[in-house]
Every structure is written in structure tokens, then in C-alpha cells.
C-alpha positions as CSV (number, residue, x, y, z in Angstrom):
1,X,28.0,-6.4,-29.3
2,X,26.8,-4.2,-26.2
3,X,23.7,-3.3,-28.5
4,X,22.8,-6.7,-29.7
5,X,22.8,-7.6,-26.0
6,X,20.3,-5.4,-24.8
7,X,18.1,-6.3,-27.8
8,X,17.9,-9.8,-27.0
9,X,17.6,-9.0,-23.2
10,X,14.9,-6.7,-24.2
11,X,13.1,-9.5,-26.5
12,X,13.5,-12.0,-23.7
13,X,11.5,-9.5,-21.3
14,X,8.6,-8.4,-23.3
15,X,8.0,-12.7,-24.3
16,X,8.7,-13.7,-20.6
17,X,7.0,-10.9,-18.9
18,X,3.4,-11.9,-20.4
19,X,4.1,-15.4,-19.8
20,X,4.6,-14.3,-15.8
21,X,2.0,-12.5,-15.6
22,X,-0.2,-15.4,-17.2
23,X,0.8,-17.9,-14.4
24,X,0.5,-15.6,-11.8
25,X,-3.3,-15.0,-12.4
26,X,-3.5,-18.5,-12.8
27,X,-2.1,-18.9,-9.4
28,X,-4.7,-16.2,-8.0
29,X,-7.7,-18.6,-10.1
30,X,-7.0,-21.4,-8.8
31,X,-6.5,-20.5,-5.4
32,X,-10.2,-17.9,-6.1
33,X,-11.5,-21.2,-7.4
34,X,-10.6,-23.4,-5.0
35,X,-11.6,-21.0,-1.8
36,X,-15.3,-21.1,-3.3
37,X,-15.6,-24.6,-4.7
38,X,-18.9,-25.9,-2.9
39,X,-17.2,-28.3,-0.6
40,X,-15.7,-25.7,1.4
41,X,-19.9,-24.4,1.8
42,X,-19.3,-21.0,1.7
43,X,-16.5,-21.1,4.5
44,X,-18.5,-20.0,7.6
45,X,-16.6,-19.1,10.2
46,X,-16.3,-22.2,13.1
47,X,-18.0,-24.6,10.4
48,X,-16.1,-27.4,9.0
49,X,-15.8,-25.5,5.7
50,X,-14.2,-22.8,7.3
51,X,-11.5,-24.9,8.8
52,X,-11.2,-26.7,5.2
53,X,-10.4,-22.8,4.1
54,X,-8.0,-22.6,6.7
55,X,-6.2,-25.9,5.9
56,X,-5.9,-25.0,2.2
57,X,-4.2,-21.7,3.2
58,X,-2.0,-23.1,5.3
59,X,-0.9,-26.1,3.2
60,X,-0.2,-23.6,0.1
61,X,2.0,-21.4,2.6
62,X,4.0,-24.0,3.9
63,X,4.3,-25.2,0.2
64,X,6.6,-21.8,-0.8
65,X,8.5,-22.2,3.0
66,X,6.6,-19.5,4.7
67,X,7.1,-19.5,8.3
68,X,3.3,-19.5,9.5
69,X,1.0,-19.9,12.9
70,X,-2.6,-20.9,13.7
71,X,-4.0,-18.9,15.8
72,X,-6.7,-20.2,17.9
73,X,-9.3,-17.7,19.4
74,X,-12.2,-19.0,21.1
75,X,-15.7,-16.9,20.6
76,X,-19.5,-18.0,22.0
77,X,-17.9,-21.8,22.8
78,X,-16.7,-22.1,18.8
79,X,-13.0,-21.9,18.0
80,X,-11.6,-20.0,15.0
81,X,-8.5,-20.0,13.5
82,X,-6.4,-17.0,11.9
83,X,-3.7,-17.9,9.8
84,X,-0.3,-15.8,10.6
85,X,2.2,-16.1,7.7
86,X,5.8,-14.1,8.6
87,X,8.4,-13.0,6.1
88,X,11.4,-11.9,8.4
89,X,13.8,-9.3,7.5
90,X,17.6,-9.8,7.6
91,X,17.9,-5.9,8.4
92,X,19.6,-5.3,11.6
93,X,17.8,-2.0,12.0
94,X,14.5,-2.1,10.3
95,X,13.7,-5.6,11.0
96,X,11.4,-5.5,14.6
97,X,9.5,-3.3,12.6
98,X,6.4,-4.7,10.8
99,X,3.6,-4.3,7.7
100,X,0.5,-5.8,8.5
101,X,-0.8,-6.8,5.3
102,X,-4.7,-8.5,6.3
103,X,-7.7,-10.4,4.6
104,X,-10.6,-12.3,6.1
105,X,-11.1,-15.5,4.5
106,X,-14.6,-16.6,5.9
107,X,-17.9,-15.9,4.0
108,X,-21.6,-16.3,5.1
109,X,-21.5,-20.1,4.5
110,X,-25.2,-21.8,3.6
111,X,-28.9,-20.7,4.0
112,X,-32.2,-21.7,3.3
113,X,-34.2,-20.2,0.8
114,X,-37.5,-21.3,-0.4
115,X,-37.0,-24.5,1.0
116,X,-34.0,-24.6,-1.4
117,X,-30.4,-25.1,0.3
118,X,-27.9,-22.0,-1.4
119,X,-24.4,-21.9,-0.8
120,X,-22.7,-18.3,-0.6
121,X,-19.2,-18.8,-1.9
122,X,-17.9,-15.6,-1.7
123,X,-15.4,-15.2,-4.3
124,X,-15.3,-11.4,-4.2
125,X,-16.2,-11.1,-0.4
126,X,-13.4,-12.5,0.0
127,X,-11.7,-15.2,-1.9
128,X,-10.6,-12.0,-4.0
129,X,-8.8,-11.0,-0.8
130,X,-7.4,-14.2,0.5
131,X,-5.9,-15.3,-2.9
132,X,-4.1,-12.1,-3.3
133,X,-2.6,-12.1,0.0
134,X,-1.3,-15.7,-0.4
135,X,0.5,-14.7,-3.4
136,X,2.0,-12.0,-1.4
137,X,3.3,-14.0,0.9
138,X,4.8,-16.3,-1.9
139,X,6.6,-13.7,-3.6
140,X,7.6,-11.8,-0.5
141,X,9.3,-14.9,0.9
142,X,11.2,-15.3,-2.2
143,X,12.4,-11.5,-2.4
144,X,12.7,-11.4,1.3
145,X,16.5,-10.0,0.7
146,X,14.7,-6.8,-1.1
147,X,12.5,-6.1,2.4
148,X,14.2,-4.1,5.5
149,X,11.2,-4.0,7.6
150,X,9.9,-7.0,8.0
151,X,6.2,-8.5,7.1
152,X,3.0,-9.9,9.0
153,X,0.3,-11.4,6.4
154,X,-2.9,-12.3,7.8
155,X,-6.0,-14.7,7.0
156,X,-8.5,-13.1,9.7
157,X,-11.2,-15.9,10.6
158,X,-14.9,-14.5,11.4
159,X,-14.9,-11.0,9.6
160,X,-18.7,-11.5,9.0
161,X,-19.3,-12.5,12.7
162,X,-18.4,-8.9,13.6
163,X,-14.7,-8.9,13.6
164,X,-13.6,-11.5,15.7
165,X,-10.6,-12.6,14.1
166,X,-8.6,-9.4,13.9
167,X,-9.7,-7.7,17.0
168,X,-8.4,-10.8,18.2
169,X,-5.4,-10.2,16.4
170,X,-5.0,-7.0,17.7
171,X,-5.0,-8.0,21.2
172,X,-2.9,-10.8,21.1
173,X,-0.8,-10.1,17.9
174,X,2.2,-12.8,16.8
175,X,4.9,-13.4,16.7
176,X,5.2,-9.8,18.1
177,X,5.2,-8.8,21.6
178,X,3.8,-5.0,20.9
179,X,1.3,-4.0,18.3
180,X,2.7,-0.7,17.8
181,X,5.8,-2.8,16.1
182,X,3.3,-2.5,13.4
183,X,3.7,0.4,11.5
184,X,1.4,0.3,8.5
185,X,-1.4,-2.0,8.4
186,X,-2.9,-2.9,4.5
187,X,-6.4,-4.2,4.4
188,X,-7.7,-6.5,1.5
189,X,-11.6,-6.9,1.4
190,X,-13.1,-7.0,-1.7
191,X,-10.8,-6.5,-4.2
192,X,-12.3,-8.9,-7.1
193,X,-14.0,-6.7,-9.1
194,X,-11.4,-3.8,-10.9
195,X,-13.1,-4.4,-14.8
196,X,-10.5,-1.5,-15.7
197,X,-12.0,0.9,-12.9
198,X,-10.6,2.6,-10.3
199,X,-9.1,1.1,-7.6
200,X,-10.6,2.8,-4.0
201,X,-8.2,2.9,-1.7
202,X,-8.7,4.9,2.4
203,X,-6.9,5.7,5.2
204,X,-3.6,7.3,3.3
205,X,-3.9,10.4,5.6
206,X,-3.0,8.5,8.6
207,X,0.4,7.2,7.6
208,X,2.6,10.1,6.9
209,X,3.7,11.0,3.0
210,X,0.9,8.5,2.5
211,X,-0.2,10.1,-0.7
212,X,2.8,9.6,-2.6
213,X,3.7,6.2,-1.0
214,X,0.5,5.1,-2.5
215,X,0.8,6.7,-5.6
216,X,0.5,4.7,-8.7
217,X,1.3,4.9,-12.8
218,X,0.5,1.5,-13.4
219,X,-3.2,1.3,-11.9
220,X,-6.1,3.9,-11.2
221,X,-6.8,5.1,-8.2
222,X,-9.1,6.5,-6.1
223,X,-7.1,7.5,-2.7
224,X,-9.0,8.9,0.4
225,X,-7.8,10.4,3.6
226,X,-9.9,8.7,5.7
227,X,-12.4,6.4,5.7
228,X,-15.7,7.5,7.0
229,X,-18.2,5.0,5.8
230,X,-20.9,4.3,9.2
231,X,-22.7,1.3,7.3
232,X,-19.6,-0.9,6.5
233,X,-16.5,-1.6,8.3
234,X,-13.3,-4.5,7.8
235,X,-10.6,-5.7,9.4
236,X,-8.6,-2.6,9.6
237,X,-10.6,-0.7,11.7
238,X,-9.7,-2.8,14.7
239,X,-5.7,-1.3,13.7
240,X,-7.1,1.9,13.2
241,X,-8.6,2.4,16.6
242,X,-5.1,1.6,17.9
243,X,-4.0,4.4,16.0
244,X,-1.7,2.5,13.7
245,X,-2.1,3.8,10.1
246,X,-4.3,1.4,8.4
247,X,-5.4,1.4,4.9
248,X,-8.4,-0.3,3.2
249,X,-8.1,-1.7,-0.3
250,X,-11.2,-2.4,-2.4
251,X,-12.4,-2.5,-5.4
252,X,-16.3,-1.7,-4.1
253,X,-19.6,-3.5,-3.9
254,X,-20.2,-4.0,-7.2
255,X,-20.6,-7.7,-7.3
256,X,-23.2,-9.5,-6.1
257,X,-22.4,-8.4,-2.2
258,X,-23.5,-11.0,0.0
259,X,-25.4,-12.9,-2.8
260,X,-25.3,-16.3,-3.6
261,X,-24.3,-14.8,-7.3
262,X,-20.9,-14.2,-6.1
263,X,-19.1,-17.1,-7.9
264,X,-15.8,-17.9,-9.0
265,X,-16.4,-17.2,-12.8
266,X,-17.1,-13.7,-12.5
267,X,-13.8,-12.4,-10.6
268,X,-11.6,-10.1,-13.2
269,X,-8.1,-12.2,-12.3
270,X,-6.3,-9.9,-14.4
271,X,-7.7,-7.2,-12.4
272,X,-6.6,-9.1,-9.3
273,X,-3.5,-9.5,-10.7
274,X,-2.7,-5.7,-11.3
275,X,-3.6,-5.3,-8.0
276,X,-1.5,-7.8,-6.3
277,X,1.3,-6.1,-8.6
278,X,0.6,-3.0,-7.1
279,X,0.3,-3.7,-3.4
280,X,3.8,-5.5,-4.1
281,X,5.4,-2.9,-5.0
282,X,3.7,-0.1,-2.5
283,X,4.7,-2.7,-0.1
284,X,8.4,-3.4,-0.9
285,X,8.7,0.5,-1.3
286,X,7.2,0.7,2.6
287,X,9.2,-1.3,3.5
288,X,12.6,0.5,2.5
289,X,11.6,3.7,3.6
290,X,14.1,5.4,6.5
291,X,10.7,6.3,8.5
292,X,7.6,4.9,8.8
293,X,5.5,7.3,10.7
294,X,2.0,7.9,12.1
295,X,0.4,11.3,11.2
296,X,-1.6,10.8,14.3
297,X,-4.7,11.8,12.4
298,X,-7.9,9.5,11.7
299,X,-11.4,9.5,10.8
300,X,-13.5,10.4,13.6
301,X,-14.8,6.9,14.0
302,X,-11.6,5.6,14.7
303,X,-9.9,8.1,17.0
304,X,-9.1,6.6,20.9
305,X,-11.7,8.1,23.2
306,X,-9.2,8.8,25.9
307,X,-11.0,12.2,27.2
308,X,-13.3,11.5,29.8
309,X,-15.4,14.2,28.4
310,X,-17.2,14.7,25.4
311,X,-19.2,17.8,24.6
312,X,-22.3,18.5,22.1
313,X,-24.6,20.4,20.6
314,X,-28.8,19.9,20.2
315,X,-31.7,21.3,19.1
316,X,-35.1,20.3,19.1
317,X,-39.0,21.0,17.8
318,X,-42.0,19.5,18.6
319,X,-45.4,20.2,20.8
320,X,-45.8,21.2,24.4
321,X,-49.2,21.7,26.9
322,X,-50.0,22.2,29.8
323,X,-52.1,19.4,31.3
324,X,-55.0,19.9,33.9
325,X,-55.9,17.9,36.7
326,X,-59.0,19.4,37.5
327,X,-62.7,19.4,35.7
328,X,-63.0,17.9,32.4
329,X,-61.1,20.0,29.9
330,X,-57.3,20.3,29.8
331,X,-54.9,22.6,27.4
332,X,-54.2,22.5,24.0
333,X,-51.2,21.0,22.3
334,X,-49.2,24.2,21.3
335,X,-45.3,24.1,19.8
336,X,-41.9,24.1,21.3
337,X,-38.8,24.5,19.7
338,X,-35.2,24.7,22.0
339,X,-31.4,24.4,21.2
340,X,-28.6,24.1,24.0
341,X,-24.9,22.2,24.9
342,X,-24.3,19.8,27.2
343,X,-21.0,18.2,28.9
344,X,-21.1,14.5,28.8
345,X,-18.8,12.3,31.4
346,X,-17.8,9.0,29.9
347,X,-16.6,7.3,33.1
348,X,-17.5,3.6,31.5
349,X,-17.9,2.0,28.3
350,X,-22.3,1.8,28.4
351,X,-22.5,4.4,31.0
352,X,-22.0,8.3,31.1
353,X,-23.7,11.4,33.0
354,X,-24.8,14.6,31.0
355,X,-25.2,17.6,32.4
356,X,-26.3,20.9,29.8
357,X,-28.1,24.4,29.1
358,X,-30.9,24.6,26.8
359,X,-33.2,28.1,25.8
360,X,-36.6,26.7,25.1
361,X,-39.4,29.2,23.5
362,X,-42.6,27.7,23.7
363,X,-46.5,28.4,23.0
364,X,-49.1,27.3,25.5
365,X,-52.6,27.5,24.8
366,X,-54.8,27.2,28.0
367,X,-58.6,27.9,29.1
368,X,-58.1,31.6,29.8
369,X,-55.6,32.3,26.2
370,X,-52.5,31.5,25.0
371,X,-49.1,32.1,26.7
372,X,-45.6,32.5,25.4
373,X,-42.7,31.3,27.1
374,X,-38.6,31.5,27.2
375,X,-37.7,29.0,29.7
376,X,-33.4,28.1,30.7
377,X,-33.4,24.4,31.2
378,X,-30.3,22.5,33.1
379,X,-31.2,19.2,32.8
380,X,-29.5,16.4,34.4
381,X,-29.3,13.0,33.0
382,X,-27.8,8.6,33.0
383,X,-27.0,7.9,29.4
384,X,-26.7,3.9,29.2
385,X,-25.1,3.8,25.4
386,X,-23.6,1.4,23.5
387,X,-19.7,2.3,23.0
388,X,-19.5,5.9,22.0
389,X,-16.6,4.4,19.8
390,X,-19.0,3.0,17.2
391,X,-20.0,4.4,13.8
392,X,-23.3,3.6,14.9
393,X,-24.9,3.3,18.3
394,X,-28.1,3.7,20.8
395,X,-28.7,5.9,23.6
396,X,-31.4,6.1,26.8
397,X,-31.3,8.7,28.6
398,X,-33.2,9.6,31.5
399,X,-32.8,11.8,34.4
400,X,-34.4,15.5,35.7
401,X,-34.3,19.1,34.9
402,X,-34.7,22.6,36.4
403,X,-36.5,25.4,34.6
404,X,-36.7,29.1,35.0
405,X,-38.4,31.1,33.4
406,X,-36.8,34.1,31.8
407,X,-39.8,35.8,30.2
408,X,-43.6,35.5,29.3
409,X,-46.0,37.1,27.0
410,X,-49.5,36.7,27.3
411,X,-52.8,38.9,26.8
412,X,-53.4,41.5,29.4
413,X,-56.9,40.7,30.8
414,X,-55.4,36.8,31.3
415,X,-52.3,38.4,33.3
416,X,-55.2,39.5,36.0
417,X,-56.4,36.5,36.5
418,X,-53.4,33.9,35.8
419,X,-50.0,33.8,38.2
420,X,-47.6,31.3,36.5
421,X,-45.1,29.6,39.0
422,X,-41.7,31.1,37.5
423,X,-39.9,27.7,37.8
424,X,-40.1,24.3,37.7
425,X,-38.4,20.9,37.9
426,X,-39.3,17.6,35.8
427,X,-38.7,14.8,34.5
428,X,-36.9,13.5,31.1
429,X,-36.8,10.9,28.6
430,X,-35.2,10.5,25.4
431,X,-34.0,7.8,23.0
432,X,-31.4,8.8,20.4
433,X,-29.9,6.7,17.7
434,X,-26.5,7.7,16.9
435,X,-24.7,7.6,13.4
436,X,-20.5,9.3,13.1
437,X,-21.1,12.3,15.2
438,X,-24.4,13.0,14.6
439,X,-28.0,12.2,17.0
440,X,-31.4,11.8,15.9
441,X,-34.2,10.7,18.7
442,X,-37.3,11.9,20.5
443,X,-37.1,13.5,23.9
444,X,-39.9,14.3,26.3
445,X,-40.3,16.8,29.4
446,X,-42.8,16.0,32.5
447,X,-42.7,18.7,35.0
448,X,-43.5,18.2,38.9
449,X,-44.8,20.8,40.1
450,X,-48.0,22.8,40.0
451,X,-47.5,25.9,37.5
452,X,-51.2,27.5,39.0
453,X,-49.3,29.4,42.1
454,X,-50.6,29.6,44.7
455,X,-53.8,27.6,43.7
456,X,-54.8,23.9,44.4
457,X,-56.0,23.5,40.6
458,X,-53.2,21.5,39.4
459,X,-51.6,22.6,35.9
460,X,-48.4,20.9,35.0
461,X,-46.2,21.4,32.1
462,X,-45.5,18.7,29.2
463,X,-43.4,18.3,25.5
464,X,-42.7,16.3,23.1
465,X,-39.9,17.2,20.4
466,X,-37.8,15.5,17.9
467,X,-34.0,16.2,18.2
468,X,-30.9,16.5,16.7
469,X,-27.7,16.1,18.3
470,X,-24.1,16.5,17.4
471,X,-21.0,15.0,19.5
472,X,-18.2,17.5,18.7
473,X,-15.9,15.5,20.4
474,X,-17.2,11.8,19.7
């Protein structure tokens, strides 16, 4: 009898279990489907299609009796709206802890091309994301007894306008009074496209045992440490700077990224519905676990710049003269290369002061020959920067130096008639575009005083050089 009940029980699993799995990625459709339909106009954030978004989300939240919120942010005189869902825990232990699981649900909304008006709907970037993390919340408010920590799902408003939504979020997070309550933070952008690859999945080394809590033999994947991409960014990062582990989920860019081809019909919803499967199940395991910890490491982008000072490396190539104020002829562009450190004070966000050593070798070429010169440099410098934080970021800096010469080569017959001032102080300039720890930029030298000693014809030194810089610190 024992054995003919686990037959049938067996029997009733394998014809139930495809009939689940059925309606729940025909739950994630309709709700892909719905997010994208044209009346919602590509759900730009503060237009009336976004709030339509935000409606629908709430509506089917409050529909399975999931506590949520509205949060209101305000940003350039627009209001948005990020939609907090909350699946309490009945653990008296575990239960003020939290996983943040997160997905934008705004899009790029309409544009005008070719006199033609397009609508971007966005169903990968990110209906995909939304629709997932609705059905999350559904099923984890109906297995809520199976949770010990508790869980924090989030529809971020205005991911496209630069994060607004969850650094919002992040500041003012609900219903919890401390961020740091939050002790994993799962980030769905993208996540649309599987088609039977891999799913990519970054950030694992920041969360302690993260490689085998996100370990999978139901679904490829692609796990990284850290995410270091400088040309994209999501939701997470804004967690990630806060140095709460925070992992981003994706399935890539290979649909029609912010196209207007980015439809409804060409989302892999069984795909998504592997996916959602997984993420369950990494989350429900999360949530048991006795100890949720920080391995207090993160990508370089996202580590807290605490430290007052930063510290680098350069090096640089280019031409260098020496200019003549006198008669009509001048010297000859000749080369410079240097290399050097610096120290760099970071006493505000857009402002710092460098201070450094560079060895520059350069080659002259004037009336009377050519010269060769070793020359120490401490130059002196204002850096206004954007936030040294950033993947990618501008610098000016500008300020003075003081040369000495440490040797010289030049023929002998010039040495009786040329006496070369053996130091100098200048001028500097340089513009550096920054990207992760590295510099790239131009930087120029104008020195003030007269390098003919002890002679009224005025000779003053000049370069131009291209240079590379790396932030060992940044």
C-alpha cells in the first residue's frame, strides 16, 4: 500500500508540476505584457505612464496581501514613486534582519524620430525585472512561515535618470530605521533574455560563502566576484557603496538595449521563469542561514573613500622647448618623457590638493646645439574633480612647480658660451579623464623664470605631454 502511495504521489507531481510552472510564466507574461503595453508610453520616470506602472504594481501586490508603501522622492521639481513591498518574518531572532531584493521599473518613455513618434517599452530593460520581482513577492508572502529573516522587495522609480530611486532608497530606507539591517541586497536589471544561456550573475565575493550560496544545479551560471564594469551601473551599486553585499542579476544586453525593438513578444518567459525559480530558492536558503555576513571586500568602484588621502602613480611623453623672447628665431620642439608619485588630499567631494615627485629627461634643441636634461619636479596643484567615487570622472588641475636640475649634457664648445640657470619654478595645467583607477589627459609646463643666467635675453622653458595616471588607492 506504502508503494502504491508514493506512485500516485509521484504521478500527481510530475502532471501538477508542469501545469505550475505553466501558470506561473503566464503570471510573469501578463504582468511583462502589461508593463509595456503602449498606454503606459514606455513608463518614463515622473510621466503619467510611469505612475500608471506604479499603480499596476501596486494594485497586483495588494491583490496577494502584501504589506506595501509608496515612497515619494522628489528630484528637479518632479515626484517619483518607489514601490516598497515587505514580507515580515515571524522569527524572533532573525526577523530585524533584511534581503533587499530590487528592480527599476521605469524605461526611456517616448522620442521623436524622423518626425515619427516611437515608444520604448522596455520589456527586457526592465519589465523582465519588475515582473519577476512581483512574483517574488507573491510567493514569498504565501511561504512567509519558510523565511527567518525577513524581506524588502523593491520597484526603484528613475533608474535611467541616473539612479534616483534607490539612492533614494538608500538614504531613507523603509520600513527600516538602519540600512545596515539589510544584509544581502539582490539586484534584477535585465534579466529577459536567458535563451538557454548562462545566467551572469556579480558581486558574490562581497557576501561571505557567496559562491556556494549562489550556487545552482538547476540553471547555468556565470558567477563573478565583483563587478567592475565603468560604462554601466544599476540599482545595486548605490547598496554597494554602503558596503552591504549586493549582487547583480542579468541575463546581458543582448536584446535590443535601449531600442524601441525591445517588445513584449521577444522575452524568453520560460527563461524568466527558471530564473525567478532560482532566485526563490537562493533567497529562502539566505534567508535561513545562521549568519549573514559581509566579507568586507568590493570592487574598487564601490569601496567607501573614507581615507583622506589617495596616492598615484604617472608618467608622461610628449615635446618640450625652450622659447626665446629676443630676435626672431626661438628653439626647437625637442622630446620629453617623465614618470613620478604624488599624494593627493581629498578634503571635499569636487575639491582635493596634490602634491608629488616627478624625474623628467628631456632634449632641448636651441640656437647654439642641443641640450639634455634630468630635471626633479615637485609640483604643486588644485584638482576640482567630479567625485573620485565614480567609475568614470573629470579632473582640472592647475597649480605650480619647482625644478632642479640634477644633470646636463650638452657639446663642449656650447658649455663656453651657454650658463643654464640650474632651477626653475612654473606653471601647470592638465586635464585628465578618469576611468576605474586609471587617468588619461594632457598636461603642460610654463616656466617663470629666465633659464639664460645671468643675461637679459630671456629663454624660458615649455612641454607638452600626454599622461597616464593610476590612483592606487581610488
Amino acid at each position: 500500500m506504502s508503494k502504491i502511495r508514493t506512485i500516485v504521489c509521484l504521478i500527481l507531481c510530475l502532471s501538477i508540476s508542469p501545469t505550475l510552472k505553466a501558470q506561473q510564466t503566464d503570471i510573469l507574461r501578463k504582468d511583462v505584457f502589461t508593463l509595456c503595453s503602449d498606454s503606459l508610453e514606455g513608463r518614463k520616470a515622473f510621466s503619467s505612464g510611469g505612475v500608471k506602472a506604479m499603480n499596476y504594481i501596486c494594485s497586483e501586490l495588494q491583490q496577494a496581501d502584501v504589506n506595501i508603501y509608496r515612497q515619494k522622492f522628489k528630484y528637479s521639481n518632479q515626484i517619483g514613486c518607489n514601490v516598497v513591498a515587505v514580507v515580515e518574518s515571524d522569527d524572533k531572532e532573525l526577523k530585524d534582519e533584511y534581503i533587499l531584493i530590487g528592480a527599476h521599473y521605469d524605461h526611456l518613455g517616448i522620442k521623436n524620430k524622423q518626425g515619427k513618434t516611437v515608444i520604448y517599452n522596455g520589456a527586457d530593460d526592465n519589465a523582465s525585472g519588475t515582473a519577476i520581482l512581483m512574483q517574488l513577492a507573491r510567493r514569498m508572502q504565501k511561504d512567509r512561515h519558510l523565511l527567518k529573516r525577513s524581506i524588502i522587495l523593491v520597484a526603484f522609480d528613475a533608474e535611467e535618470e541616473g539612479l534616483i530611486g534607490s539612492r533614494y532608497f538608500s538614504e531613507n530606507p523603509m520600513p527600516i530605521s538602519d540600512i545596515h539591517q539589510i544584509k544581502l541586497m539582490i539586484n534584477l536589471d535585465m534579466v529577459g533574455w536567458l535563451k538557454d544561456d548562462a545566467l551572469k550573475i556579480s558581486g558574490i565575493g562581497m557576501i561571505e560563502n557567496g559562491k556556494t550560496l549562489f550556487e545552482s544545479d538547476k540553471i547555468k551560471i556565470n558567477a563573478k566576484r565583483f563587478d567592475h564594469s565603468m560604462f554601466t551601473d544599476s540599482d545595486f551599486s548605490c547598496f554597494a557603496k554602503k558596503q552591504i553585499p549586493s549582487i547583480s542579476i542579468t541575463t546581458g544586453t543582448k536584446s535590443p538595449y535601449h531600442k524601441p525593438e525591445d517588445d513584449a513578444e521577444l522575452i524568453d518567459y520560460q527563461g524568466m521563469n527558471d530564473i525567478c525559480n532560482y532566485i526563490y530558492d537562493v533567497v529562502i536558503k539566505a534567508s535561513n542561514e545562521p549568519v549573514l555576513k559581509s566579507s568586507g571586500k568590493s570592487a574598487t568602484r564601490h569601496k567607501q573613500k573614507s581615507d583622506m588621502v589617495s596616492f598615484g602613480l604617472n608618467a608622461s611623453i610628449g615635446s618640450a622647448r625652450q622659447n626665446y623672447h629676443f630676435g626672431n628665431v626661438t628653439g626647437r620642439n625637442g622630446y620629453a618623457f617623465d614618470a613620478g608619485l604624488f599624494m593627493q588630499y581629498n578634503k571635499y567631494r569636487f575639491l582635493a590638493f596634490r602634491i608629488g615627485a616627478e624625474i623628467e629627461r628631456n632634449l632641448t634643441k636651441r640656437i647654439e646645439g642641443q641640450m639634455m636634461m634630468t630635471n626633479l619636479y615637485i609640483p604643486f596643484s588644485i584638482v576640482l574633480q567630479s567625485p573620485l567615487q565614480e567609475s568614470i570622472g573629470l579632473n582640472l588641475i592647475f597649480g605650480g612647480y619647482f625644478a632642479n636640475n640634477l644633470c646636463m649634457d650638452m657639446p663642449s664648445e656650447m658649455e663656453k658660451n651657454v650658463s643654464i640657470r640650474p632651477n626653475d619654478i612654473g606653471l601647470t595645467f592638465s586635464v585628465e579623464m578618469r576611468i576605474g583607477s586609471f587617468g588619461f589627459g594632457v598636461s603642460n609646463r610654463y616656466g617663470l623664470l629666465n633659464m639664460n643666467k645671468g643675461s637679459l635675453d630671456r629663454i624660458n622653458y615649455s612641454s607638452g605631454t600626454f599622461r597616464i595616471v593610476y590612483y592606487i588607492n581610488r
